[in-house]
RONU-838569 format. One record per residue (C-alpha): x, y, z; residue number from 1. Coordinates in nm, 2 decimals. Example, Ala and Ser with C-alpha at 12.3 -4.5 7.8 and 13.67 -1.06 7.14 Angstrom:
<atom x="1.23" y="-0.45" z="0.78" nr="1"/>
<atom x="1.37" y="-0.11" z="0.71" nr="2"/>
! end
This chain:
<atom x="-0.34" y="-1.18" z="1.46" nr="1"/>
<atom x="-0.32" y="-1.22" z="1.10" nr="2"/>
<atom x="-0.72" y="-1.35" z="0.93" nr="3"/>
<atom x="-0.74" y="-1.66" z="0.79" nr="4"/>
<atom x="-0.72" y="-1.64" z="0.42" nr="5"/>
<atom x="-0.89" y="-1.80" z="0.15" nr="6"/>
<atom x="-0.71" y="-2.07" z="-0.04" nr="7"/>
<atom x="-0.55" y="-1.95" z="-0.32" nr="8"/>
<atom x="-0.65" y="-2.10" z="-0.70" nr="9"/>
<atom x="-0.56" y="-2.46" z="-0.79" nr="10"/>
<atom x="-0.31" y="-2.33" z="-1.04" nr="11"/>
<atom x="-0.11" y="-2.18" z="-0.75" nr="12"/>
<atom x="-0.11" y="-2.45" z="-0.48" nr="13"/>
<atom x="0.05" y="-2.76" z="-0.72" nr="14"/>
<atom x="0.38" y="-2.76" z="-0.60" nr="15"/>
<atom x="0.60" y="-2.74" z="-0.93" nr="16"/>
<atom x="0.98" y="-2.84" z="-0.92" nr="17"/>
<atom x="1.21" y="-2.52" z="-1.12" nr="18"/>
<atom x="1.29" y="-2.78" z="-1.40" nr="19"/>
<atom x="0.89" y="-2.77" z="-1.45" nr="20"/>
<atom x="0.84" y="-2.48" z="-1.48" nr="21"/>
<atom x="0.85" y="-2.35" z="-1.89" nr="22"/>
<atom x="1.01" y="-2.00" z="-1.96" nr="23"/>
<atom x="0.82" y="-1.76" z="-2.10" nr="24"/>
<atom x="0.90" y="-1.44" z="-2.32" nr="25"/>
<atom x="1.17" y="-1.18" z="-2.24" nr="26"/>
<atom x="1.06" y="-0.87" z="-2.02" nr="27"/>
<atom x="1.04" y="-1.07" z="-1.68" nr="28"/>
<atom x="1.35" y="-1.00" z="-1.47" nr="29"/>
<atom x="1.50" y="-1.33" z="-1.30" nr="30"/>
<atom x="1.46" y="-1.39" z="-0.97" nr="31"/>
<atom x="1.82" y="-1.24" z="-0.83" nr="32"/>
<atom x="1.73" y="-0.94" z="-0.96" nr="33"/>
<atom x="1.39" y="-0.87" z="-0.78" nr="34"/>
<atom x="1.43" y="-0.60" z="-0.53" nr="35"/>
<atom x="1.21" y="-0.60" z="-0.23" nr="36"/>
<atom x="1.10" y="-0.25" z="-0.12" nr="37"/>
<atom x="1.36" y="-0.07" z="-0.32" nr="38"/>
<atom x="1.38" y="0.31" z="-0.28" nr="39"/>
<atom x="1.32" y="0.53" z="-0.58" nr="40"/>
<atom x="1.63" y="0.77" z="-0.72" nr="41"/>
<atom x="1.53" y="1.03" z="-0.47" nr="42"/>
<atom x="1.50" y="0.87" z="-0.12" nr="43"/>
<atom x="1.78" y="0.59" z="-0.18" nr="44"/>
<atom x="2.03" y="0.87" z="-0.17" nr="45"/>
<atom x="1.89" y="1.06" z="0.13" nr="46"/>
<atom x="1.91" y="0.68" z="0.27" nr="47"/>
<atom x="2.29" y="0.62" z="0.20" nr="48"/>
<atom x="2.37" y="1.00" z="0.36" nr="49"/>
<atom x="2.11" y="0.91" z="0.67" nr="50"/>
<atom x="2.32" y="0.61" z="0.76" nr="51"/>
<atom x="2.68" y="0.83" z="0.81" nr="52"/>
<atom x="2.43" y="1.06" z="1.03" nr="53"/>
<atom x="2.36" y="1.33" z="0.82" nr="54"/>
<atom x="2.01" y="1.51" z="0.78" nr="55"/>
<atom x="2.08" y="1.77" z="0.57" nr="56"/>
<atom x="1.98" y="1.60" z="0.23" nr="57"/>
<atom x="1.65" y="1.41" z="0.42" nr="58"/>
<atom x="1.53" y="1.79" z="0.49" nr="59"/>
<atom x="1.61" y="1.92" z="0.15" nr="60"/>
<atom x="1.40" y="1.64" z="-0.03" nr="61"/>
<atom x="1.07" y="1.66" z="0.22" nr="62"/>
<atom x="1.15" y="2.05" z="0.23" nr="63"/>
<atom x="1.09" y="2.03" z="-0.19" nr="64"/>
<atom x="0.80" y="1.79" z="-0.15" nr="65"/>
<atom x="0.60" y="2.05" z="0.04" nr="66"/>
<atom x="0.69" y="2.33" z="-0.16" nr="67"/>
<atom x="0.57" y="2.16" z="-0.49" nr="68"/>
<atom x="0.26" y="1.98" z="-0.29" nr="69"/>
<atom x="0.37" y="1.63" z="-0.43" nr="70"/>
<atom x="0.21" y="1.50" z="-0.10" nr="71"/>
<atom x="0.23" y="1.13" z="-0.20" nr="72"/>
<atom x="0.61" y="1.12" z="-0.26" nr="73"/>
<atom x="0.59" y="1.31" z="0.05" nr="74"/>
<atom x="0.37" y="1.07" z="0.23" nr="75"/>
<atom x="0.62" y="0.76" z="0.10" nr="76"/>
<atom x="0.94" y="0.93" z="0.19" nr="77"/>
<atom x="0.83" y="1.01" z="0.57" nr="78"/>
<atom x="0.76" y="0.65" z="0.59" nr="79"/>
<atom x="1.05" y="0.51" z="0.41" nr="80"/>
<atom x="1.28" y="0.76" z="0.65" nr="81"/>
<atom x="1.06" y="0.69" z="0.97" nr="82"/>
<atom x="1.16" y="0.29" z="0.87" nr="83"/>
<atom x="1.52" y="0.38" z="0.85" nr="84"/>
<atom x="1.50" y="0.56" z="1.12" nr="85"/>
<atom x="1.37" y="0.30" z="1.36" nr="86"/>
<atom x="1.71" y="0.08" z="1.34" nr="87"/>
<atom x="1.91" y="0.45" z="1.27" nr="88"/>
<atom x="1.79" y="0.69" z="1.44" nr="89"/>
<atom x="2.14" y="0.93" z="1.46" nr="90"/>
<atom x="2.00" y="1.17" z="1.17" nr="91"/>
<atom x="1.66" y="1.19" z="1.32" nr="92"/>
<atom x="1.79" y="1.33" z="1.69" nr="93"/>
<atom x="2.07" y="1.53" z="1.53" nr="94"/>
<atom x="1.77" y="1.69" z="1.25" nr="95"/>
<atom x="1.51" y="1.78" z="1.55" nr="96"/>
<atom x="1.79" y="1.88" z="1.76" nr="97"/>
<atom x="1.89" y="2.14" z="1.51" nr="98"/>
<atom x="1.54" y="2.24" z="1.39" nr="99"/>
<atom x="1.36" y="2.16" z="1.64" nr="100"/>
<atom x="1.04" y="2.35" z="1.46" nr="101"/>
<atom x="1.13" y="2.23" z="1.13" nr="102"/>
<atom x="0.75" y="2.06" z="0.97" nr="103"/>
<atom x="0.91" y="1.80" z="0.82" nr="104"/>
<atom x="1.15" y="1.64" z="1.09" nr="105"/>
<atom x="0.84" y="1.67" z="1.33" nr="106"/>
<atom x="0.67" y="1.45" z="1.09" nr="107"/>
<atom x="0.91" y="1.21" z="1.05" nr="108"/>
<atom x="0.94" y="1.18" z="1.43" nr="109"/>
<atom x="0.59" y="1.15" z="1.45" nr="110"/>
<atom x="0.54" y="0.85" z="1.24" nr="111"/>
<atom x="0.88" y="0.71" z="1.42" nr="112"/>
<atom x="0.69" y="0.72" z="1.68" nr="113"/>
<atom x="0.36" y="0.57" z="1.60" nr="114"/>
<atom x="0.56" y="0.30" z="1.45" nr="115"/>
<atom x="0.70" y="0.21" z="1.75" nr="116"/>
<atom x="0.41" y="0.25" z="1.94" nr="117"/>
<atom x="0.20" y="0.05" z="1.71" nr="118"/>
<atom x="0.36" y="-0.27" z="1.78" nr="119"/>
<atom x="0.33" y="-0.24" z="2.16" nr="120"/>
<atom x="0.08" y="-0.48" z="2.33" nr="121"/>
<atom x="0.01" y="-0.14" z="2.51" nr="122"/>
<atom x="-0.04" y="0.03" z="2.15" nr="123"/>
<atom x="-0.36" y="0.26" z="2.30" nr="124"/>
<atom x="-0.17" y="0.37" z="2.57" nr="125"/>
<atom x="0.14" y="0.47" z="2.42" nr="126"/>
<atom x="-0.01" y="0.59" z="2.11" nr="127"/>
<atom x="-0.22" y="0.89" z="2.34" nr="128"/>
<atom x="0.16" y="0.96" z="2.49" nr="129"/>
<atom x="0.23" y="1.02" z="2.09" nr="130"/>
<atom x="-0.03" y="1.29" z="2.07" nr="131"/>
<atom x="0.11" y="1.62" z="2.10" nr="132"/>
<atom x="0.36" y="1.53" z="1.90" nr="133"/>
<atom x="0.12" y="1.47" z="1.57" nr="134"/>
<atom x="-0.08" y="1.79" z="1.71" nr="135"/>
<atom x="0.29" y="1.97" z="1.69" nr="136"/>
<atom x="0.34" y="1.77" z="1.35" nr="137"/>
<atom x="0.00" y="1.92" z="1.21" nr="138"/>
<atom x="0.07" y="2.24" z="1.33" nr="139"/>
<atom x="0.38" y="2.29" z="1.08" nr="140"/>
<atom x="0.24" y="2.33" z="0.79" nr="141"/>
<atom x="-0.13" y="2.42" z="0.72" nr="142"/>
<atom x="-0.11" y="2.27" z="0.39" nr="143"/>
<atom x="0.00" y="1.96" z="0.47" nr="144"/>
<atom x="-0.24" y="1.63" z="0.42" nr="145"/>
<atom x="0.05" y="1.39" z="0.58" nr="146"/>
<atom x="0.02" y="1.46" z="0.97" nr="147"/>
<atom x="-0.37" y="1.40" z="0.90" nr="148"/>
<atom x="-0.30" y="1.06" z="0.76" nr="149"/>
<atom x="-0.06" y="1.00" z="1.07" nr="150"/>
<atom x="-0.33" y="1.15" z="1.30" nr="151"/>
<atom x="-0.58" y="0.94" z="1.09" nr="152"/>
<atom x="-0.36" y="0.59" z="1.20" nr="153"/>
<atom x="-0.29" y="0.72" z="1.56" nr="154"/>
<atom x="-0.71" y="0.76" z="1.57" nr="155"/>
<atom x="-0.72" y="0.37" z="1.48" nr="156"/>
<atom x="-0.46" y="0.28" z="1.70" nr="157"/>
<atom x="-0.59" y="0.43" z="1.99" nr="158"/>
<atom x="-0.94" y="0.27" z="1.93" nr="159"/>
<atom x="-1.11" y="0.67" z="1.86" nr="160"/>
<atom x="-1.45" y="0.70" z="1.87" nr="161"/>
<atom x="-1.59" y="0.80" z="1.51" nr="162"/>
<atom x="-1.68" y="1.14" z="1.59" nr="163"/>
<atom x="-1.35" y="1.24" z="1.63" nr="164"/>
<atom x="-1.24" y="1.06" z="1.32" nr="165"/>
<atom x="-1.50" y="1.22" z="1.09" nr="166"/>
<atom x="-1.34" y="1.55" z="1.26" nr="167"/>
<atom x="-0.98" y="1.45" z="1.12" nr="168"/>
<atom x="-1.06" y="1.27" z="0.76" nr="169"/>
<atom x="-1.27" y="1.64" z="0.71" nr="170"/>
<atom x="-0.96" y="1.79" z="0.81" nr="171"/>
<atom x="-0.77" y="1.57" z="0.59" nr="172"/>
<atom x="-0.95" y="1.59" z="0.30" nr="173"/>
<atom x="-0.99" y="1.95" z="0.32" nr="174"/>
<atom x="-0.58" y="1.99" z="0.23" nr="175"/>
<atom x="-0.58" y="1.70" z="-0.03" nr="176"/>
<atom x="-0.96" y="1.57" z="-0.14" nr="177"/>
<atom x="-0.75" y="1.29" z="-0.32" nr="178"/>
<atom x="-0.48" y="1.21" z="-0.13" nr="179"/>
<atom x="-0.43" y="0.77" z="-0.17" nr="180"/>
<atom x="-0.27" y="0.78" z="0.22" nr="181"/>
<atom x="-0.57" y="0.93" z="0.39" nr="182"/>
<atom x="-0.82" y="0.74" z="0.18" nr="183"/>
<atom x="-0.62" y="0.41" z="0.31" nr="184"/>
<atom x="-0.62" y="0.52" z="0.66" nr="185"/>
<atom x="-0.98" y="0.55" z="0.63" nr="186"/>
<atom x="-1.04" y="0.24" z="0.49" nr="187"/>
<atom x="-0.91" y="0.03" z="0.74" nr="188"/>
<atom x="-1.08" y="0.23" z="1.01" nr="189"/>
<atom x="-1.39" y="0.07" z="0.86" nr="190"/>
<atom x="-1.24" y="-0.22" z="0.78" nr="191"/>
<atom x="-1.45" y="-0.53" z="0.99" nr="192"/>
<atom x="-1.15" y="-0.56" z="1.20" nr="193"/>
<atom x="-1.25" y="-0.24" z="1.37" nr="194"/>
<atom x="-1.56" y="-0.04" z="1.29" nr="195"/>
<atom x="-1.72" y="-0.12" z="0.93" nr="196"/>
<atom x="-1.77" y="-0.40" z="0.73" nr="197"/>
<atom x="-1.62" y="-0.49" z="0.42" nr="198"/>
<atom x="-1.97" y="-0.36" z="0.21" nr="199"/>
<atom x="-1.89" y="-0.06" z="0.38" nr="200"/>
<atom x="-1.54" y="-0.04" z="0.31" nr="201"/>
<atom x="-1.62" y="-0.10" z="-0.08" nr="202"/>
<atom x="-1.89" y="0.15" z="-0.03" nr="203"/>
<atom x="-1.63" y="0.43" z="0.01" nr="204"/>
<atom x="-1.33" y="0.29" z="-0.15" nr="205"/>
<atom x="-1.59" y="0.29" z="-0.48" nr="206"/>
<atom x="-1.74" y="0.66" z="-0.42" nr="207"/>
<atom x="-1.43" y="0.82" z="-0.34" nr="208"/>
<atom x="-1.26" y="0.71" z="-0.71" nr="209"/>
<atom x="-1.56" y="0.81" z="-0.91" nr="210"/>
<atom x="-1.45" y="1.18" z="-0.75" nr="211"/>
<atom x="-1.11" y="1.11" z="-0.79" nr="212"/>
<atom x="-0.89" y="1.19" z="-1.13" nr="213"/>
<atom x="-0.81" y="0.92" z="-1.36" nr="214"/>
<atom x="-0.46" y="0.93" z="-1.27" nr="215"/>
<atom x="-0.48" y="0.96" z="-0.90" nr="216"/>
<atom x="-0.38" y="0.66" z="-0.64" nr="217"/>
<atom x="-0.73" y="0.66" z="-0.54" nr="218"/>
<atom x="-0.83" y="0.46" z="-0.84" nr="219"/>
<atom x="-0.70" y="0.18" z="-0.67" nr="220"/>
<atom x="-0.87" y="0.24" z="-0.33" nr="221"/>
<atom x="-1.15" y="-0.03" z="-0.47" nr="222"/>
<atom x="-0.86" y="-0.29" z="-0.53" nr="223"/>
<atom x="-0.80" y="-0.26" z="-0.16" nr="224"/>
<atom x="-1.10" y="-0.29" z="-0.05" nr="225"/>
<atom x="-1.10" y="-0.61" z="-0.28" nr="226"/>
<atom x="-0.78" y="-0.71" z="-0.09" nr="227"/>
<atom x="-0.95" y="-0.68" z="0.28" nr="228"/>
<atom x="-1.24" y="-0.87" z="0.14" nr="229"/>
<atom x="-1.02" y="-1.20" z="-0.01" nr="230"/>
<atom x="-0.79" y="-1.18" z="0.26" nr="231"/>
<atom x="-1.06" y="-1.23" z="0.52" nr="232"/>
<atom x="-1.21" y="-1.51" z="0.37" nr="233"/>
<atom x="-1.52" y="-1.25" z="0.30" nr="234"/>
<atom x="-1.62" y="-1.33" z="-0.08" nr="235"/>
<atom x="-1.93" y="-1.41" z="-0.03" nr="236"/>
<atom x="-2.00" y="-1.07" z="0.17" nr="237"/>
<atom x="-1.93" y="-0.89" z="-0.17" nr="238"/>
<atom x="-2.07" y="-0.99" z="-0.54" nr="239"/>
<atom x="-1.82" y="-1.12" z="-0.78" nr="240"/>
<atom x="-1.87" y="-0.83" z="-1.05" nr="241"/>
<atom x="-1.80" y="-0.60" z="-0.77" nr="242"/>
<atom x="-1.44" y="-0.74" z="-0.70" nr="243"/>
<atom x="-1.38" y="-0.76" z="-1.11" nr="244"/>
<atom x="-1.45" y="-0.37" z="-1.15" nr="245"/>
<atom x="-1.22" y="-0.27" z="-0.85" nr="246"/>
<atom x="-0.96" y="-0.47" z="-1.07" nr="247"/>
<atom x="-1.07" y="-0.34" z="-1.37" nr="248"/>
<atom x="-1.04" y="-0.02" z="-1.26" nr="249"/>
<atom x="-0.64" y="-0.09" z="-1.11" nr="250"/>
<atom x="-0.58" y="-0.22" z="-1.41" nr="251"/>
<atom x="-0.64" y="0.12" z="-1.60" nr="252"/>
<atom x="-0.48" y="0.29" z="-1.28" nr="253"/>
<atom x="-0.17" y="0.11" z="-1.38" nr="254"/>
<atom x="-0.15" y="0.17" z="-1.77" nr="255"/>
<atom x="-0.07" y="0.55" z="-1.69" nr="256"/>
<atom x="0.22" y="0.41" z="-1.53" nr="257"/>
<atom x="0.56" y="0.31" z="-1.67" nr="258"/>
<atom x="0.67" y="-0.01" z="-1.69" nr="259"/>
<atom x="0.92" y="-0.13" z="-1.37" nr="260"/>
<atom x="0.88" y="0.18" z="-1.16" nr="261"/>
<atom x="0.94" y="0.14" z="-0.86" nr="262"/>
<atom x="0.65" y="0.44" z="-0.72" nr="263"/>
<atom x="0.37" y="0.23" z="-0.86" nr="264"/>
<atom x="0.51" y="-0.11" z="-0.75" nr="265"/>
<atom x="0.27" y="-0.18" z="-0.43" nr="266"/>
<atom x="-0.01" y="-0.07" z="-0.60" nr="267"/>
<atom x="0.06" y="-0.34" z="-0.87" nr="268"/>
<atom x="0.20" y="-0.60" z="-0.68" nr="269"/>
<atom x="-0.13" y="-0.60" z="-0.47" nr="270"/>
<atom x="-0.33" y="-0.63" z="-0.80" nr="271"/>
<atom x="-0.12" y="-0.91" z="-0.91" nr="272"/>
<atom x="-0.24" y="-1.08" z="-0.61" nr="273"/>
<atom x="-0.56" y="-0.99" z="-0.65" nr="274"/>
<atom x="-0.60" y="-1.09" z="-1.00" nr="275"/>
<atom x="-0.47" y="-1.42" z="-0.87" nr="276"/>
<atom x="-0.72" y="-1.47" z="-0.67" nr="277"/>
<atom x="-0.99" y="-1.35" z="-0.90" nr="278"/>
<atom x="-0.87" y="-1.65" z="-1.12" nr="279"/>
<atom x="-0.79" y="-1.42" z="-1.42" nr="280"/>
<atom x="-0.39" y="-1.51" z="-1.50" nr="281"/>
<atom x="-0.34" y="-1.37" z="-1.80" nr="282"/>
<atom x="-0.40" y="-1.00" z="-1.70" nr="283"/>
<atom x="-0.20" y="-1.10" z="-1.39" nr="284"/>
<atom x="0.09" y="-1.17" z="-1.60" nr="285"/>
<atom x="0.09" y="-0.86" z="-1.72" nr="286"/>
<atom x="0.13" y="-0.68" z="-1.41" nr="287"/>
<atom x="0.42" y="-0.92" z="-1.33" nr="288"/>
<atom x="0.61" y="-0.72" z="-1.66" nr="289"/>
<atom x="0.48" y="-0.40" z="-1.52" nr="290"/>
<atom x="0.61" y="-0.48" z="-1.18" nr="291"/>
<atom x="0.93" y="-0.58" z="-1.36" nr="292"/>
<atom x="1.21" y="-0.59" z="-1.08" nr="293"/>
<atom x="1.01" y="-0.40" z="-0.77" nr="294"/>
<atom x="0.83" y="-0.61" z="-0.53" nr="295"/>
<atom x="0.70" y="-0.47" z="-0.22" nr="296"/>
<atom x="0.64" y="-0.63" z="0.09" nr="297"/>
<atom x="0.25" y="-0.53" z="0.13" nr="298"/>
<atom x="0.04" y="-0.76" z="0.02" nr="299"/>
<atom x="0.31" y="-1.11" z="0.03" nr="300"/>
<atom x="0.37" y="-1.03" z="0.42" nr="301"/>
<atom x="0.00" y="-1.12" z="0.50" nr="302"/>
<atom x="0.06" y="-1.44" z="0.33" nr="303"/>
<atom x="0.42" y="-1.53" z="0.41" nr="304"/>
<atom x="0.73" y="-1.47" z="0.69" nr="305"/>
<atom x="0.94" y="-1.47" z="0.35" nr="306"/>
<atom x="0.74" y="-1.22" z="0.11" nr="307"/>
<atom x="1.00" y="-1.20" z="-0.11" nr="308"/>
<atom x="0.97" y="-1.56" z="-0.15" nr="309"/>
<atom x="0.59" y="-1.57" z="-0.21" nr="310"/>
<atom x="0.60" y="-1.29" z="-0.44" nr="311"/>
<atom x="0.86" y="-1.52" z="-0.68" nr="312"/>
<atom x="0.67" y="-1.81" z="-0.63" nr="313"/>
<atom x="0.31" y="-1.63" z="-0.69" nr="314"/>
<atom x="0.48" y="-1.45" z="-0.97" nr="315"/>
<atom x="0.64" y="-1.80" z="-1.11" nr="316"/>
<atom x="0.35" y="-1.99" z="-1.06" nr="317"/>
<atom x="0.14" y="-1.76" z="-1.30" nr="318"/>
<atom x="0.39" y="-1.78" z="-1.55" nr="319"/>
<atom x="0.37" y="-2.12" z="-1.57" nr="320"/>
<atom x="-0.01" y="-2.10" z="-1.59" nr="321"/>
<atom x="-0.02" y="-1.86" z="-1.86" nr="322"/>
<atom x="0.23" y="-2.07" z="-2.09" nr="323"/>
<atom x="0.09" y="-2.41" z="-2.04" nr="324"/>
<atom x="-0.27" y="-2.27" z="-2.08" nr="325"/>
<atom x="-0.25" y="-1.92" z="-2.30" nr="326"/>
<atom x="-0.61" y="-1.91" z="-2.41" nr="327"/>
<atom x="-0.81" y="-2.04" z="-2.15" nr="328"/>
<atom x="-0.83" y="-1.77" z="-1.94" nr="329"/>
<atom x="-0.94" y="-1.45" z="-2.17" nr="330"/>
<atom x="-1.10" y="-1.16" z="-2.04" nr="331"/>
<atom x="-1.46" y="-1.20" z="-2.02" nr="332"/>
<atom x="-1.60" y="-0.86" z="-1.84" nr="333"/>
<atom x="-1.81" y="-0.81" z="-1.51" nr="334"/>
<atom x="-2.12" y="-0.98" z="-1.66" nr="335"/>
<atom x="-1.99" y="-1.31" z="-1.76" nr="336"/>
<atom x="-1.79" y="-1.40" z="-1.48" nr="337"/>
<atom x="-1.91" y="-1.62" z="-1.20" nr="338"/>
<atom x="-1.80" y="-1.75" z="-0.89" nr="339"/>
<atom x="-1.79" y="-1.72" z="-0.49" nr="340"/>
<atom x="-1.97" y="-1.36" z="-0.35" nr="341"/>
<atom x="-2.19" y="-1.34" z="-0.72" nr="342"/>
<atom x="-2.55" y="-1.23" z="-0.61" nr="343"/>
! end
């Protein structure tokens, strides 16, 4: 069951009619052409060929994502095919069928299947049938930090005790000490919802991007830590300042980025939210021209059926804000701000 969440600013709940709402400077795409979890110009193709059932350029691109060790593409393209896959699976069967050693479709066909699994009121019980396959899946390629973040969700799943999830996030880490899916998979495992509390969550999520480079998903671990903590209706369990430097520091995260990519576009859209909820508009705005045409459906499908829908009307609603009221929102930095979870 979803939390309750906190109510969101003032500036957002005032239901606004379109003819209300003042347009603001070029740079913001219109609403028909947001996409919502659009692929990037290497898995969108791979998609297209998936869906008249052929594998072939699926295992080139993961094949080229191991050799290089660009483990987060990798990590986003098993999940985007394992999705696909779910309503198509054609590809998939024919892939393992033909390779049925190959690393890469074993991966994908492991994550199919903890994705189906996952959504089971018998989750724990079909996710220990899963097992050998992510054993088989880790097993492929020594390298590999992506079956350890799939092992890493199967531990959570399955309700593992910690022992044996300290054993996998060593192994994890071991491969890739930076690597943003494993960090994630962590997090939630000590999320309040299962083990942790959100002070410990933040805990981590801060200590593992002071280790991390400055251009490394990590940096936004924080920000999600942030997210679990506003979306639980848990503010006061963490001081203000704290929740303002894991923006801060996603904010930064983003500048290294282009502009209307869509490979940075969840990390962004969840700072938009978060800034939202931090009550600091402008610097929300500007992630909405970052995000330019790419929303994603994580975080607006914790807040809506439609998240598409809430991410235009969050995304409207700010622009409205930051016209009708440019200067009263300025950035003030962590010392000056005040509000619910400040010790």
């Amino acid at each position: 069951m979803v939390p309750t969440m906190a109510p969101l600013p003032p500036f957002l709940r005032a239901p606004r009619s379109p003819r209300s709402r003042p347009h603001l400077a070029t740079g913001v795409p219109h609403d028909d052409e947001v996409l919502l979890d659009a692929p990037d110009d290497f898995v969108g193709p791979v998609l297209v060929t998936a869906a008249r059932g052929e594998y072939l350029p699926a295992a080139e691109l993961l094949a080229a994502t191991r050799a290089s060790a660009r483990w987060e593409n990798r990590d986003r393209y098993v999940k985007r095919l394992a999705s696909f896959a779910r309503s198509r699976a054609e590809w998939l069967q024919a892939w393992c069928a033909a390779a049925p050693h190959d690393p890469d479709a074993t991966l994908v066909a492991a994550q199919l299947a903890v994705d189906r699994a996952w959504d089971s009121p018998a989750r724990a019980e079909l996710l220990r049938e899963v097992s050998p396959l992510i054993t088989a899946a880790a097993r492929g390629d020594n390298s590999d930090p992506v079956p350890w973040r799939v092992a890493l969700d199967h531990a959570r799943g399955s309700r593992a005790g910690h022992t044996y999830f300290e054993e996998l996030w060593a192994a994890a880490v071991r491969r890739a000490p930076h690597h943003y899916g494993c960090h994630v998979a962590a997090l939630r495992y000590l999320a309040s919802a299962w083990h942790g509390s959100h002070r410990a969550c933040f805990d981590f999520a801060d200590l593992a991007a002071q280790d991390a480079p400055a251009d490394s998903f990590v940096q936004a671990l924080p920000a999600r830590a942030a997210f679990g903590c506003l979306i639980d209706g848990a503010v006061a369990d963490v001081p203000r300042a704290r929740l303002d430097a894991a923006a801060d520091r996603a904010i930064a995260l983003s500048a290294r980025f282009p502009a209307a990519a869509p490979w940075p576009a969840r990390i962004r859209n969840e700072l938009m939210y978060l800034l939202v909820r931090l009550d600091r508009p402008e610097e929300a705005l500007a992630q909405v021209r970052l995000i330019g045409p790419y929303a994603t459906s994580f975080p607006w499908e914790r807040l809506s059926d439609d998240p598409l829908g809430m991410f235009l009307k969050v995304r409207a609603d700010i622009r409205a804000t930051a016209a009708a009221h440019p200067a009263e929102h300025p950035h003030r930095g962590h010392g000056a701000r005040t509000g619910s979870g400040d010790d």
